[in-house]
N, C-alpha and C positions, 0 to 999 in steps of 0.2 A: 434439877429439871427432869432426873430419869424419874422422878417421881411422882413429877404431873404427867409422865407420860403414860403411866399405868391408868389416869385417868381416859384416856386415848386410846387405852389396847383393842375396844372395838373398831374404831376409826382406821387403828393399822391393820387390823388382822383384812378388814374389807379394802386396803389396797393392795394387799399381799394376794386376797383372789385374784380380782381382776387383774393383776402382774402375771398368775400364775396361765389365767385364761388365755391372754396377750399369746402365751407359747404357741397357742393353734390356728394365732393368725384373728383372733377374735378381739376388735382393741373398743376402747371403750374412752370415757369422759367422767373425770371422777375430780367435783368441783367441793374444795375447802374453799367454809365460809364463817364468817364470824367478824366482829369489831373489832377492830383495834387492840394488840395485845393477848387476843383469846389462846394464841398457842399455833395455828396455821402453819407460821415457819418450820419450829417444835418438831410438827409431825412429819413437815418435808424430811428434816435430816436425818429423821428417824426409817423411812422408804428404805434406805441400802438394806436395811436388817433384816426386810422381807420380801427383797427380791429376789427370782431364781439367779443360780448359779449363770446362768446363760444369759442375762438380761443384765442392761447400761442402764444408768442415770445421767439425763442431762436437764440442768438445771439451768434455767434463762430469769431475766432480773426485769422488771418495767420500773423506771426509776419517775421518784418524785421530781421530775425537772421544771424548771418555767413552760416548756416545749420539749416533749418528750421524745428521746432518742428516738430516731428513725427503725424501726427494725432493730431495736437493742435488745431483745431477747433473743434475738437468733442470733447478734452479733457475740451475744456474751459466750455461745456456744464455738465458734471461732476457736480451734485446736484440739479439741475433742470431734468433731466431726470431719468427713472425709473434703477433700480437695473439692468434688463437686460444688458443695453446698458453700463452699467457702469462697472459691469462685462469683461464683451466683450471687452471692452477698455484695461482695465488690465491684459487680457490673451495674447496679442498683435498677437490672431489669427484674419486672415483677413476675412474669410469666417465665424466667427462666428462675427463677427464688422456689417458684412454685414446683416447679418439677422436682429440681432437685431438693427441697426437704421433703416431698412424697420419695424420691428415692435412696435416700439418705435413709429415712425409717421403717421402709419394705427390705427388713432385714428378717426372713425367714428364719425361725427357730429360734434368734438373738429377740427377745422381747424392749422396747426400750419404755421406758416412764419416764416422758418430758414432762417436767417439771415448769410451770410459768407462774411465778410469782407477781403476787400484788397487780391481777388485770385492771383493779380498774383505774392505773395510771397508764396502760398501756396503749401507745400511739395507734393511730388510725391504720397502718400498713401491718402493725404488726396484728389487729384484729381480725386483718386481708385474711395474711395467710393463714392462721390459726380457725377462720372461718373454709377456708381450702380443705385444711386439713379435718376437720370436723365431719364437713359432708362423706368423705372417704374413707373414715376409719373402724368404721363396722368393719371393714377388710383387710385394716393392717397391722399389724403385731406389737403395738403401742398405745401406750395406756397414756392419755394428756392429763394431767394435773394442774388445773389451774386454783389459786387461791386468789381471794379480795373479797374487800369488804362490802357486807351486805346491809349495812348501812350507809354507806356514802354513793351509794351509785341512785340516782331517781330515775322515773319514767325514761327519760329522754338521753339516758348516759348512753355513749357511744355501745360500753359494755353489752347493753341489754339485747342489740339484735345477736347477737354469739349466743348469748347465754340461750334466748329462742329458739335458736339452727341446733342449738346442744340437748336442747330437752326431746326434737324427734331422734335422736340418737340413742345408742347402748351406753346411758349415761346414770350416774349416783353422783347425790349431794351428800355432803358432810359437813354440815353443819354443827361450830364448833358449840358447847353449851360453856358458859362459866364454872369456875370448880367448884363444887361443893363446900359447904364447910366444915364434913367431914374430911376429904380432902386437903382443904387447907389446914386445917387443924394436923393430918400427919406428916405437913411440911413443916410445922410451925416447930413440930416435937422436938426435944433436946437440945432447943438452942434461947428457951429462957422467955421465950417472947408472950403475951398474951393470945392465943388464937383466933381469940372471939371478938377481938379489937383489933387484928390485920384482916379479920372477914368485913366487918364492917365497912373499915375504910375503902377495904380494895374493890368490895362486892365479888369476890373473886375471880375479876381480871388475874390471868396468869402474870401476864409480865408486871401488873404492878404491887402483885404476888411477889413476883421476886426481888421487884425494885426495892420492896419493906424489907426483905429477907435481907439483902445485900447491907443494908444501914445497918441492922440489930439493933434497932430503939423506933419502937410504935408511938412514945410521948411526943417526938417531932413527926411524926408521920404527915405527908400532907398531902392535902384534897386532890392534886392537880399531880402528873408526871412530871411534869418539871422540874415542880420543887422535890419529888422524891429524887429525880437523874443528879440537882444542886446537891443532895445530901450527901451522893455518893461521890459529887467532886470533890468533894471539900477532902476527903480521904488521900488523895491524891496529889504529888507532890506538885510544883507551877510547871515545869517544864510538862511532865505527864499533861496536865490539863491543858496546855498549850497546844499538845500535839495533838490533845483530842478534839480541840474547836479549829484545830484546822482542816480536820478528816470531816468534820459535820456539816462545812459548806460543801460538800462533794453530797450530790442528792443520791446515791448509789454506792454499792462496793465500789473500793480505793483499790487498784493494780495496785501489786507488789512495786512497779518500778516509780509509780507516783507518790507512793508512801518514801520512796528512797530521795525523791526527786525533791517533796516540798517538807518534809521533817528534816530538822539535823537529828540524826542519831539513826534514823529509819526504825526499824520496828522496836528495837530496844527502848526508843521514846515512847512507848505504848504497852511494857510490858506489864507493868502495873495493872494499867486497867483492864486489860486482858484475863487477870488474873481475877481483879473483884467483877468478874465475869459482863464485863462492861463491852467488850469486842469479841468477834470471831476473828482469827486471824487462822488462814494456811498461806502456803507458798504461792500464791498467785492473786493473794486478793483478801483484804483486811475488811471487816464490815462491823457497822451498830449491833449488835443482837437483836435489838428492833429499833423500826424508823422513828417511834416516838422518842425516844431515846435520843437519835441524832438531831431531830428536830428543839428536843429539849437543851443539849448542849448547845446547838448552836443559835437560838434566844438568848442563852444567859449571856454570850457575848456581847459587849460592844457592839456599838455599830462599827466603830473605826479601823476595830480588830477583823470585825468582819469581812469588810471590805478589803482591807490586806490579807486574808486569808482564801479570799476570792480569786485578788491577783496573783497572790504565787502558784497556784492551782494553774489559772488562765496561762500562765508566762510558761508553766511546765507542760503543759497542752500544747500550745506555741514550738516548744523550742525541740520537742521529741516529733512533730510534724504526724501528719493523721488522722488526728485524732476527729470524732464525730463532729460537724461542723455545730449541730443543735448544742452539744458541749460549752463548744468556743463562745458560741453569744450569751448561752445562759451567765455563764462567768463573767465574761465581760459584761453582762446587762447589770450581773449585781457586781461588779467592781465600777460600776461607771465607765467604762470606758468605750466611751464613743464612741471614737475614730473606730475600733474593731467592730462595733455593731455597724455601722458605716460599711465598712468592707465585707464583714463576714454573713449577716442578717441576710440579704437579698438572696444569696448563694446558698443558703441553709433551706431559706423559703421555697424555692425552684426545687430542690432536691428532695422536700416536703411534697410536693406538689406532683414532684414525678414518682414516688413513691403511691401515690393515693392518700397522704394524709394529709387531709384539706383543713382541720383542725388547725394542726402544728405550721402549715405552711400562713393559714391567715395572721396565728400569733407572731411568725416570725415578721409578718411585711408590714403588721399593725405596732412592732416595737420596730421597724428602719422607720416607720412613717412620722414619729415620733421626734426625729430628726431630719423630718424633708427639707427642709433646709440646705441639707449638706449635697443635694443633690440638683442640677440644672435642671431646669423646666423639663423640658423631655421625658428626660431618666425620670423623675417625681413623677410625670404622669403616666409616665409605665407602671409605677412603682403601683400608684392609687388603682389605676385599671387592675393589675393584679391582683391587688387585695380584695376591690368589689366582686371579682371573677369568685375569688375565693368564697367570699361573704354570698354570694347570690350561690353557688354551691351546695354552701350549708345551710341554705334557706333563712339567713341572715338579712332583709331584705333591708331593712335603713340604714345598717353601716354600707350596706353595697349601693344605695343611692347615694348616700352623703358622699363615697370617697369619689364613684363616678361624675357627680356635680364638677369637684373639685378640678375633675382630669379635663373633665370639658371648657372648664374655664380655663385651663389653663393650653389647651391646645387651640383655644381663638388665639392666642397669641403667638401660635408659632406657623412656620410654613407650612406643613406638612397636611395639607387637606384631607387626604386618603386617611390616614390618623386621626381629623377632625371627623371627618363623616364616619368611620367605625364607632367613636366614642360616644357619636350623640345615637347611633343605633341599640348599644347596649345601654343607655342611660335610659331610652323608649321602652327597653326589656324591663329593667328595674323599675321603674315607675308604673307597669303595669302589673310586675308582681307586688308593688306594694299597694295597688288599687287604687294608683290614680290616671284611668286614661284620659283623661283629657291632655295632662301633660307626657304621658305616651305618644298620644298623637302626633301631639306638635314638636316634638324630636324626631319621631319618623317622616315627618315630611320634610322638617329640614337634613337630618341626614340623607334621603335622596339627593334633595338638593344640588346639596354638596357634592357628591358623589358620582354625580351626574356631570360635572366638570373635573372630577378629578384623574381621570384617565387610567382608573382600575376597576376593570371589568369585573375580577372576581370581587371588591369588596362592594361594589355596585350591586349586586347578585345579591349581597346579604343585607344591604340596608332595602330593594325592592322586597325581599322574602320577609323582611320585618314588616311592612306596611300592607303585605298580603297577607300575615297573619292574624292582623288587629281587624283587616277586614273582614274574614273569616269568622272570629270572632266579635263581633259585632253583627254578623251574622247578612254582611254585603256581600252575596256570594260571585256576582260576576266582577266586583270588582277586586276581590282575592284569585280571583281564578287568573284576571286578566296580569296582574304584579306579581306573580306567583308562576307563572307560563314563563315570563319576563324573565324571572329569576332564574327557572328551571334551565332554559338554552342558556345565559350568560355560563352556569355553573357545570354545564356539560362539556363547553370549551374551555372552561380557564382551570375545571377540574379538583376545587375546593369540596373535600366530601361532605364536611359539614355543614356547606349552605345547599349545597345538593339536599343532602338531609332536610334540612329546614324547609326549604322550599318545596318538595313532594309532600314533607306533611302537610302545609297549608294547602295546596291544591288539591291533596287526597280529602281532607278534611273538608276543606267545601264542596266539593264533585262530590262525597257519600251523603253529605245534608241534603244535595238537591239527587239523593238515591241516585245518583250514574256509579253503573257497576265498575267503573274506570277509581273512582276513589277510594274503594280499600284496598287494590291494586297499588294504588299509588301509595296509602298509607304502609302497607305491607314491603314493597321497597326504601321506602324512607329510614325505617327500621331495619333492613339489611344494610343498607348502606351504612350506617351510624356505626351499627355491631362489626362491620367489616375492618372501620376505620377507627377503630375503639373513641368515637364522639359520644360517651356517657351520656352527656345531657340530651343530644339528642334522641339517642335510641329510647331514653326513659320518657320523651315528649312525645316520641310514637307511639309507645305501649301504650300512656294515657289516652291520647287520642282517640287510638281504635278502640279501647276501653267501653268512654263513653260514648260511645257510635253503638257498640255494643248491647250498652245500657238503654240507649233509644228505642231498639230492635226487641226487647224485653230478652235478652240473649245472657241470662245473667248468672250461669255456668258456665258459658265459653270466656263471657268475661273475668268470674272470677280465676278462671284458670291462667287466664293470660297476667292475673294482675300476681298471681304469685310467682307464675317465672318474673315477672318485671320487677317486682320486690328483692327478688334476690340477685335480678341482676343488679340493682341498683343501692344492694346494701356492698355486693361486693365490689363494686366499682368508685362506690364512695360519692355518690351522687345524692347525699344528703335532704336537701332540697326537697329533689324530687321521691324520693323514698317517703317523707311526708305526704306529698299527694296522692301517692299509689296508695298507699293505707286507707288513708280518706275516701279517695276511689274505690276502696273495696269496702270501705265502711257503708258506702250504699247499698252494691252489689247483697252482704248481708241483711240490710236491712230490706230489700228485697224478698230473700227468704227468708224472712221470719228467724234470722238468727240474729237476735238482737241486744244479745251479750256481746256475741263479738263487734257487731254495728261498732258500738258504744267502745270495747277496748281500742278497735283502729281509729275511732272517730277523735280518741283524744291525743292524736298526733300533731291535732292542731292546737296544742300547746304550745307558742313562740314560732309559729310557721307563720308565714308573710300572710297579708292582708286577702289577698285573692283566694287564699284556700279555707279562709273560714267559713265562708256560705256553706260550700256542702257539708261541714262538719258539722255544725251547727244547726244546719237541716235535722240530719240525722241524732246526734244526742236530743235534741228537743223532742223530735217526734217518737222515740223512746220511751219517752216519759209521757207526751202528753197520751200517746197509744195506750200506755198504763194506767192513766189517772193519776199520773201525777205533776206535780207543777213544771213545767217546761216552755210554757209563754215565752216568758224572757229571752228563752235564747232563738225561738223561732224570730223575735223580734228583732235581738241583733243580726240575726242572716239579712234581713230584709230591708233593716239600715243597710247596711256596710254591701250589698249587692245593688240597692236601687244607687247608692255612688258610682259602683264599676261601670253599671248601665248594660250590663248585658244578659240576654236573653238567657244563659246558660245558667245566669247565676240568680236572676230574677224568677224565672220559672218556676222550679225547685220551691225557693223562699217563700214564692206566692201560695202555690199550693198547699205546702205544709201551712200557711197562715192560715187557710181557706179549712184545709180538716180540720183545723182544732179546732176553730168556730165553729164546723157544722157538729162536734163530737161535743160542743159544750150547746149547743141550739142557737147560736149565736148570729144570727141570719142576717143583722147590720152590717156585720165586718163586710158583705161585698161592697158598700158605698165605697170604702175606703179603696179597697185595692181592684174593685172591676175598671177605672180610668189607667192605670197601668196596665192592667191584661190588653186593654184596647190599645195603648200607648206601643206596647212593645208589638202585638199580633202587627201593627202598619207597621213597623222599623222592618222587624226580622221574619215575620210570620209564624207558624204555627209548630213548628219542630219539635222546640224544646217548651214548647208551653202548654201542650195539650191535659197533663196532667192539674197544672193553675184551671185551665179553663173547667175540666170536669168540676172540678169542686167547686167554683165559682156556681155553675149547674145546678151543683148541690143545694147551694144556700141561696137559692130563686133567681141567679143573675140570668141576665137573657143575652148570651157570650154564644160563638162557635163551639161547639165539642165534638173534637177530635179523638180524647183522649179515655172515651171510653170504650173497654174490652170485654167481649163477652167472658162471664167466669171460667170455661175452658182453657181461652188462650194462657188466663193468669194461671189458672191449675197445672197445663203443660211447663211454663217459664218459672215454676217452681214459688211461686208467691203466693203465699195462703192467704197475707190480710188482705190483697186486691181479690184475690178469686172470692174471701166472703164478703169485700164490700160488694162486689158485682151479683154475688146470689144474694145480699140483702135487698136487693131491686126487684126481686123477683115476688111474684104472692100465692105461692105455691106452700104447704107448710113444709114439706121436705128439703124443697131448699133452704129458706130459713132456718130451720132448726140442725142444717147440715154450717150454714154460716155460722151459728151460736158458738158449735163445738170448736168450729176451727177458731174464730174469736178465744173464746177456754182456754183453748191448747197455748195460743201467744201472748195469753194475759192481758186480752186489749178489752179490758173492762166497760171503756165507754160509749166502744164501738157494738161490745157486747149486750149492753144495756139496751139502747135504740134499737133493736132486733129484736130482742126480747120483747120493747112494747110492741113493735110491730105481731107479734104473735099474738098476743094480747088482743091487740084492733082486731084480730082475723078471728079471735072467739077459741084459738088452742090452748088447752088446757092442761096438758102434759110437755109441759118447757124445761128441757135439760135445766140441771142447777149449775149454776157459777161456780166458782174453785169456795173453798170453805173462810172464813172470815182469819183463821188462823195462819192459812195458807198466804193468806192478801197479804197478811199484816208484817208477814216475814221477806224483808229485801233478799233473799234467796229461793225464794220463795216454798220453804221448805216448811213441813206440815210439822205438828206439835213432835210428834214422837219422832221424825228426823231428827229435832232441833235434839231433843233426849241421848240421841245414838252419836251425834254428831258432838257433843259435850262431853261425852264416855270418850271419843274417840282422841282428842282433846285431853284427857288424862292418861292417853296411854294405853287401854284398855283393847284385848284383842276378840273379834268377833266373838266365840266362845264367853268369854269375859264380858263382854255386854250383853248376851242374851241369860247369862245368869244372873245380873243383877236388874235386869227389867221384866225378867220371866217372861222369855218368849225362846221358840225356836231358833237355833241359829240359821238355819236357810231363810227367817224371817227376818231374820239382822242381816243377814249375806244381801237381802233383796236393799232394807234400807239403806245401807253402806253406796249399794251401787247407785242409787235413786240421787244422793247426798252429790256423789264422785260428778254426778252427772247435771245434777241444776250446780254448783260451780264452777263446770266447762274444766276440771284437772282428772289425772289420771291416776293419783295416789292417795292412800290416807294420811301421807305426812302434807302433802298437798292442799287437802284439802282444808287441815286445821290451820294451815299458814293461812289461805284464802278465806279462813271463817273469821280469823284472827284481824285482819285487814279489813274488813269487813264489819266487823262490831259483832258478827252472830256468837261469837262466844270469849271468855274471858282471857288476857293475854297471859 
């Protein structure tokens, strides 16, 4: 292994800086990445060898579990760090966790390298604090080391908001590459083997580099880790291999006392494999040398074996008392045994939940629910509410209807009304985040109902605040105002913050529709309240709120400001869900100004988000494209199904408009037949608010509609939106102004919008009409000119500025200019950046 490490000696020497920087208090984020087997671990154990004299390693684990340890990276840290932090641990307060690992690693002069293995199994709490710790560490004298694979995490992996928070940070990637087959060829040296036939097989994956090494015979070598990990069982005497398929159901390093606990012999039963370097073993903690590995031994098991390898684990869990509860159930989930997931599950879930990890806490109430059964009516439909609480969270919106149905049928049948009317209140939530209000509705009217005999004032407060929200929404504003007021006094005396909450949003929310300066007042407390009373959901249903009030206002840099503190409040609070809408929400906001790369990255957060939030998404990627000239129909068309269902003006508006440009940007002047009866339809329900922009366009394509919603080009010019300020100067028939609208058109790639101004200059007899970007230019989805594409392929092989202007014969201040032109149409800030993003992209070869 010392000798794949020479392949790495750059990799170390660059953690051995930033260690050494760490001493002056300067900390940084230095992220190992690679597949499976690349080496990652390798390099962690290799860190002591180049750290200063004055400087600690500590090393935390995220383990492959069903439901992953609660805060098991900092737990694994547990005896290497001080009292504080270990305290802190075991109160399972998150705010007190937080402080003291900030001061646990504000150790002046002592540099530490926390080490965090394998993120992207790592629990929702533990990404809390590690997202804590991130923001802060320009300032503290620790260097984080996180490793995981850069193939298993997609868009929407919990991982990726960290890795985001990490890149505005004093941060480097080390990305691991495969060895060479030079490289492997001087492992292969002096022990007989073919070289050219373990490069083949392995591609040279390191570990499975070593896995061929450890056999010494490439004639069986085989395709998969498995069968290489089987070849090296076979080596191995039965008890040896015994003892190692009982260590392989444990998803994580095995404690020294649990290796004593479920082996006979204890480590002596494993010294074998230890040896054909199959284990790591020190005095605290016995481990796979890697995960594929253990995952490979424990396949070739049995099941039967397995599952009794499961239970002596579980019973040694059990009987030393402690131990993590995510633990207990995972083992007993895979030994079967019930009756524990019964007992232990619910209690796992709650301490998921109080943690902030909404992930781990749904899995654990979605495996008790599995056996609702065992649980009386009541208890089960606490159990179900829990889960949907969880599921609507994580923006899960039909597992959180389906298990809410289930509670509500099941609390007709019991006494407890106050319980009935809360249940049909949030079954109303969920069915209007899944887009269906009709049957929103008729839940919140009968939870009143209910509630209205049940003789509790404060849940009475939250089921009026729900039916003053739908009003709102629907855009009935005295009749939200009036259940909303309602809400407001019950929840002042009976003192529930979060229907407080809830209830000033809706009345703030209607009160700024009909402009009473009393409404963002009202929105503006509703959000102190929330944040005061740590009600996440709520606080993040405020920031929307005022958002798009925001938005109405064309205010759309005070809005985006506000949506990235609410982004972060809501990535680190773990409010899931709504962290999807905020994105969305600011996906407008962008497309706005005319930055409509990023539009298009936040817009795809409505990937698997509930049904209500795909209209704006879907606004906006469509009009992206059809802005560009390219095909985007389809998806203006699904906004416009799936909003005319919700039936609401906020969500109709939007849809309609965008339907109306593209028509007017393809000449397509019939499409008002279709949608001018809706413009009328919704102008009588809700009036003209949120529809003004549908109406101008309607205008456009000859309909004879109200227009509210047109602005002269200044306004738009001031509120920062170039393509409304040149549709507005294309009204004009001045030629300065049109030929000032063309440029800006140019400048956003809105070709089609570009073109129709163009004739218009045409009509007017000018003759000197700026030229459109070049055909080369169009033709490149990055939209990068011939000789980028040139620089941008050089760059791609490696080549350093110097280096590419010699082989294209050009100045280097003239490669320095392209480089940054390149940096700059794919929105990164590096050249290793940017060839990953060309790579992704199709602009250059992989």
């Amino acid at each position: 292994m010392s000798r794949i490490l020479l392949e790495r000696e750059h990799e170390l020497s660059e953690l051995g800086a930033v260690a050494r920087r760490a001493l002056d208090g300067h900390g940084s984020v230095v992220l190992v990445t690679g597949e499976a087997g690349i080496g990652k671990s390798s390099l962690v154990d290799a860190i002591r060898s180049v750290l200063p004299a004055e400087g600690r390693l500590l090393v935390g684990y995220c383990d492959d579990l069903a439901t992953p340890r609660v805060l098991g990276p900092l737990r694994d840290l547990v005896g290497k760090v001080g009292a504080g932090l270990t305290e802190a641990l075991a109160s399972s307060d998150r705010g007190r966790v937080f402080e003291a690992f900030r001061t646990e690693l504000d150790w002046p002069g002592h540099p530490t390298v926390l080490v965090v293995e394998d993120l992207h199994w790592a629990d929702e709490a533990t990404l809390d604090v590690l997202r804590f710790l991130v923001r802060r560490i320009a300032a503290l004298p620790v260097v984080m080391v996180g490793t995981y694979r850069d193939d298993e995490i997609g868009a929407d992996h919990p991982l990726r908001g960290l890795l985001g928070l990490a890149a505005s940070t004093p941060m480097r990637r080390l990305p691991l590459a495969r060895l060479s087959e030079q490289a492997v060829r001087s492992l292969v040296a002096g022990r007989g083997l073919d070289s050219g036939q373990v490069f083949a097989v392995t591609s040279g994956n390191p570990f499975f580099v070593t896995e061929v090494l450890g056999t010494g015979d490439t004639d069986g070598v085989p395709a998969t880790v498995t069968e290489a990990v089987y070849a090296r069982l076979q080596s191995l005497d039965q008890r040896c291999r015994d003892a190692l398929g009982q260590l392989a159901v444990v998803p994580s390093a095995v404690e020294s006392w649990l290796v004593d606990a479920v082996l006979p012999g204890g480590l002596a039963a494993i010294a074998a494999a230890e040896e054909r370097g199959m284990l790591t073993v020190t005095p605290a903690r016995v481990s796979f040398r890697h995960e594929l590995m253990r995952r490979a031994v424990a396949a070739s098991m049995p099941a039967s074996r397995r599952i009794a390898a499961n239970r002596a684990v579980l019973a040694a869990l059990l009987d030393r008392g402690g131990a993590d509860l995510s633990r207990i159930v995972h083992h007993a989930a895979e030994s079967g045994d019930d009756a524990l997931i019964v007992r232990w599950a619910p209690a796992a879930a709650a301490e998921a939940v109080a943690a902030g990890s909404h992930r781990e806490a749904a899995a654990h109430y979605r495996l008790v629910l599995d056996h609702r059964t065992a649980f009386p009516p009541g208890e089960r439909a606490g159990l179900l509410e829990a889960y949907a609480e969880e599921c609507y969270t994580l923006g899960l919106s039909e597992p959180a209807r389906t298990a809410q149905r289930e509670a509500v049928a099941l609390r007709r049948g019991l006494p407890d009304r106050v319980a009935l009317g809360l249940a049909l209140r949030r079954l109303s939530r969920v069915h209007w985040y899944w887009g269906d209000r009709p049957a929103a509705e008729t839940s919140a009217v009968e939870a009143v109902a209910v509630l209205e005999t049940a003789g509790d004032d404060a849940a009475l407060a939250f089921g009026l605040s729900n039916q003053s929200q739908l009003h709102a929404l629907g855009g009935q504003i005295d009749a939200a105002v009036t259940a909303g007021e309602r809400a407001i006094a019950l929840a002042r005396v009976t003192g529930p913050a979060g229907v407080l909450s809830h209830a000033l949003n809706n009345v703030g929310y209607a009160r700024w529709d009909r402009d009473e300066p009393r409404g963002r007042e009202m929105l503006a407390e509703s959000l102190a309240v929330a944040v005061a009373a740590g009600e996440a959901d709520h606080a993040c249903r405020a920031y929307t709120n005022i958002a798009w009030h925001l938005l109405d206002e064309l205010r759309f840099r005070e809005a985006g400001a506000l949506l990235d503190e609410a982004m972060a409040y809501a990535e680190r609070t773990e409010v899931l869900g709504f962290l999807r809408y905020l994105h969305i929400t600011r996906s407008v906001v962008c497309l706005q100004l005319g930055e409509w790369a990023e539009a298009e990255r936040h817009a795809r957060w409505v990937d698997g988000a509930p049904m209500m939030m795909h209209p704006p998404a879907l606004v906006v990627l469509g009009l992206v494209r059809v802005r560009r000239g390219l095909p985007g129909d389809d998806l203006l068309e699904q906004a416009w199904s799936i909003a005319r269902r919700i039936g609401e003006a906020q969500r109709i508006g939007p849809a309609g408009a965008a339907l109306a440009e593209a028509a007017w940007l393809r000449g397509d002047e019939s499409a008002a037949v279709r949608l001018t009866p809706v413009f009328r339809e919704m102008l009588a329900a809700e009036g003209d608010r949120r529809l003004g922009a549908f109406g101008y366009w309607l205008h456009r394509l000859g309909a004879d509609v109200p227009l509210s919603g047109a602005y002269p080009a200044e306004r738009w010019a001031a509120a920062g939106d170039r393509y409304d300020q040149a549709i507005a100067l294309s009204h004009r028939t001045t030629a300065a102004d049109l030929i000032t609208a063309v440029r800006i058109l140019d400048s956003l790639d809105a070709v089609p919008a570009a073109a129709r101004v163009r004739a218009r200059l045409r009509e007017l007899g000018v003759t000197r009409i700026p030229r459109g970007p070049q055909p080369a230019t169009r033709g490149n989805p990055a939209g990068l000119t011939g000789r980028q594409t040139q620089v941008l392929g050089l760059l791609a092989e490696g080549l350093s500025n110097p280096e590419i202007a010699a082989r294209l014969v050009l100045s280097v201040r003239t490669v320095d200019a392209h480089v940054a032109a390149i940096l700059a149409k794919l929105s990164v800030t590096s050249r290793r950046e940017a060839v990953l993003r060309a790579r992704e992209r199709g602009l250059t070869e992989s």
